[in-house]
C-alpha positions in Angstrom: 104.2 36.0 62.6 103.9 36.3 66.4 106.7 35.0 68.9 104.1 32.0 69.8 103.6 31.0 66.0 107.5 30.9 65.4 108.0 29.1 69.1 105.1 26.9 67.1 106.5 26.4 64.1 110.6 25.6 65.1 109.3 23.3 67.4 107.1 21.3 64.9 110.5 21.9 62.6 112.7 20.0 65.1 110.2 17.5 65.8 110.0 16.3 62.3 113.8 16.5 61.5 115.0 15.6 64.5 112.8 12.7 65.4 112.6 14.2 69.0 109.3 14.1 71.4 107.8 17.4 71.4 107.8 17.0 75.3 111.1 17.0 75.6 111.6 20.7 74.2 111.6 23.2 76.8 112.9 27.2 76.5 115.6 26.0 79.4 116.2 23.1 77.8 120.1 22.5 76.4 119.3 22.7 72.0 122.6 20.4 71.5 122.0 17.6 74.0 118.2 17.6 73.9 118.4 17.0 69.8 121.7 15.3 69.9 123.4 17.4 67.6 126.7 17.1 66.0 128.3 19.4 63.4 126.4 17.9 60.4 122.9 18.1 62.4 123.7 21.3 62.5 124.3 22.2 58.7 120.8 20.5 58.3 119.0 22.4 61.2 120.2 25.6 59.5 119.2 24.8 55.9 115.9 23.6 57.7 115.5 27.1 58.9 116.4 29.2 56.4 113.9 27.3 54.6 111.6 27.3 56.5 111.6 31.2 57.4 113.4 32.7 54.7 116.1 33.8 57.1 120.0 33.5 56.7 122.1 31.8 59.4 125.9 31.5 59.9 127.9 30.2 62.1 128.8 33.4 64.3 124.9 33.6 64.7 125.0 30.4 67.0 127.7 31.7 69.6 126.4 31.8 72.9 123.3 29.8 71.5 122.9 26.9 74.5 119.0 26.9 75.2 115.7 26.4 72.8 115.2 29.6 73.9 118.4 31.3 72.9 117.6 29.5 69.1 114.0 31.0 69.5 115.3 34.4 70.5 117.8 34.0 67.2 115.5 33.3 64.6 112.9 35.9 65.8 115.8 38.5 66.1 116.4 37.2 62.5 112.8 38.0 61.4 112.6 41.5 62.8 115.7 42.1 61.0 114.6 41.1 57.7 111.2 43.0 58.0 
């Protein structure tokens, strides 16, 4: 899976669980405020992705993690790793 497949994929991902407007996701954009996150959207945005790409997540993963694309650089660090 290329970077532009998984960029595809999470963002279909939060569209569907988050009920969000795929316009409104942008690499800059802030992940928290732009999905309206609290701590249980979170459990379910992880369980979403670890189903989704077979990948584990915990919470240290998601220090520093403020922008789509800091989420996008995670998961595809995640992928590499797991390869």
């Amino acid at each position: 899976m290329n970077t532009e497949e998984i960029l595809e994929k999470i963002n279909e991902i939060l569209v569907d669980e988050f009920e969000v407007d795929a316009e409104v996701i942008s690499p800059e954009s802030n992940l928290k405020d732009t999905l309206g996150l609290d701590s249980l959207d979170y459990v379910d945005l992880v369980v979403t992705i670890e189903a989704n790409f077979g990948v584990k997540l915990s919470e240290p993963d998601f220090v520093g993690i403020a922008t789509f694309q800091d989420f996008y650089n995670l998961i595809e660090r995640k992928l590499e790793s797991k390869n």
